[in-house]
N, C-alpha and C positions, 0 to 999 in steps of 0.2 A: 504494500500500500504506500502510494507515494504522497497522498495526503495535494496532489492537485483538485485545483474545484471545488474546495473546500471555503465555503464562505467564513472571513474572520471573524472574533467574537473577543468581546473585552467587558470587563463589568463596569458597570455604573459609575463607581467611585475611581476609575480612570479618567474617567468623563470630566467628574466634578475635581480632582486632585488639585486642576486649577485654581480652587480655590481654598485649598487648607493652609496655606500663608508659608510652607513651604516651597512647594515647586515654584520655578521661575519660570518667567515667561521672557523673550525678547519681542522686544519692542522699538518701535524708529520713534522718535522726539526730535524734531530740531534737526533732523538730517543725522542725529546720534545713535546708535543703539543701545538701549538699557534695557535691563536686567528688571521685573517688576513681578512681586507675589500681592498675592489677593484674599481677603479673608470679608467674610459677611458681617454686615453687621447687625443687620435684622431681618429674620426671616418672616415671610405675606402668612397668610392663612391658607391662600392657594399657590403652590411655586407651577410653572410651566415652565420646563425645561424642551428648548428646542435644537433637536440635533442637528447640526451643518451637515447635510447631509452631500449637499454639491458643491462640487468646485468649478470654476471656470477658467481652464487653459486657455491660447494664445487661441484655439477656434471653435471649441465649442466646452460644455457644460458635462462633468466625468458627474458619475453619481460613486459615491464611498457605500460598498453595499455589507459594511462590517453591521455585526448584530451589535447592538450594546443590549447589555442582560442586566435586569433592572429588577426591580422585588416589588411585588404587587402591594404586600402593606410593610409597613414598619420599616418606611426609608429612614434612616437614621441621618440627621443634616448638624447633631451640633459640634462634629467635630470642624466645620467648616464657618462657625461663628467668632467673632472677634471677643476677647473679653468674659467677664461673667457668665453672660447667655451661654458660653460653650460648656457650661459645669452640670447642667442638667439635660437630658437627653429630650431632644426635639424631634418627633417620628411623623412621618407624612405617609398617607395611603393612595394608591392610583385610583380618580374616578375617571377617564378617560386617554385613550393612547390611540392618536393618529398614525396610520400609515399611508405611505406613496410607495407602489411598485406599475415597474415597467415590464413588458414582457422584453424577454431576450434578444426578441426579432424585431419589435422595434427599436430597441435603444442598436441594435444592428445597424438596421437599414435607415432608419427614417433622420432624414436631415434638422426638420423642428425640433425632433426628441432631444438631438444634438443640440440644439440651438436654444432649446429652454426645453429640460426633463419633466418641468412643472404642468407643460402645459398639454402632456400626454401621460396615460398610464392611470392607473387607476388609487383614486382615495379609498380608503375603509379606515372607521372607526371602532373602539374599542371601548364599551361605555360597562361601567358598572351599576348596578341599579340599587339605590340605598334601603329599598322596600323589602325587596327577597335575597342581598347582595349576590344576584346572578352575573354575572359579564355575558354582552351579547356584542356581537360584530357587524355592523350594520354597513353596506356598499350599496349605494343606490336604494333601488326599493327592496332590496332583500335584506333582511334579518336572520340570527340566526345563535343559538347560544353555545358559549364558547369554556372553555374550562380557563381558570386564570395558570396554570402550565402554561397554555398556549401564547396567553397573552407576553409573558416576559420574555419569548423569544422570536418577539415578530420583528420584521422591520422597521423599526420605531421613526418616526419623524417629528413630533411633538407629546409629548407625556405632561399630561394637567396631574397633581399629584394636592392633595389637600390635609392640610397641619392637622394632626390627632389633640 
């Protein structure tokens, strides 16, 4: 097994690492390049975290088709808080997770696809329902209910995640 085809996969707190007041980031200032860490200082009630999911090279728009694996409840966010706030544990639960996929043959062939990913392929979302907490996947007019397994290894383009 030579492990080709193999779509990559990173967790969550890769993602966010940005902001534990550790890792560096560079950065241009002034025509300079600096060095700059990040730390929160106050977390919403609801966070939406949105994954960059595309890039745009010198002729058209690449899509990053890496999974980020994410936890349906119990995000833990205070080690990412500045100060005090990081000394008690601040947990966030997923009520909604957008995805955007492409099929294979268009992001192939089709020159728009290329030229904005956005504006082909298809949306589905991922709603959790606070009544029966069921998770359903909704694309267009079809519905349809989903296990939350499924949900943490999708495609993710925007996750709505709301403070416990």
């Amino acid at each position: 097994f030579d492990g080709k085809g193999l779509i990559p996969q990173i967790p969550i707190t890769q993602v966010l690492a940005k902001f534990d007041g550790e890792t560096t980031m560079d950065i241009v200032k002034m025509g300079k390049l600096e060095k700059k860490t990040y730390k929160i200082l106050e977390l919403p009630k609801y966070l939406l975290l949105n994954m960059n999911r595309f890039k745009k090279n010198n002729f058209y728009y690449e899509k990053n088709p890496t999974i980020v694996n994410f936890p349906v409840t119990g995000l833990e966010m205070s080690k990412y808080l500045r100060g005090a706030s990081a000394e008690k544990p601040v947990r966030y639960d997923l009520l909604a997770n957008i995805c955007h996929s492409n099929s294979a043959q268009i992001q192939k062939d089709s020159t728009q696809a290329k030229m904005n990913p956005l504006a082909s392929g298809n949306y589905r979302v991922h709603v959790r329902s606070k009544a029966n907490e069921q998770w359903y996947e909704i694309q267009d007019l079809h519905v349809r209910e989903k296990m939350p397994q499924e949900i943490s290894i999708s495609e993710s383009y925007i996750l709505l995640y709301e403070k416990l």
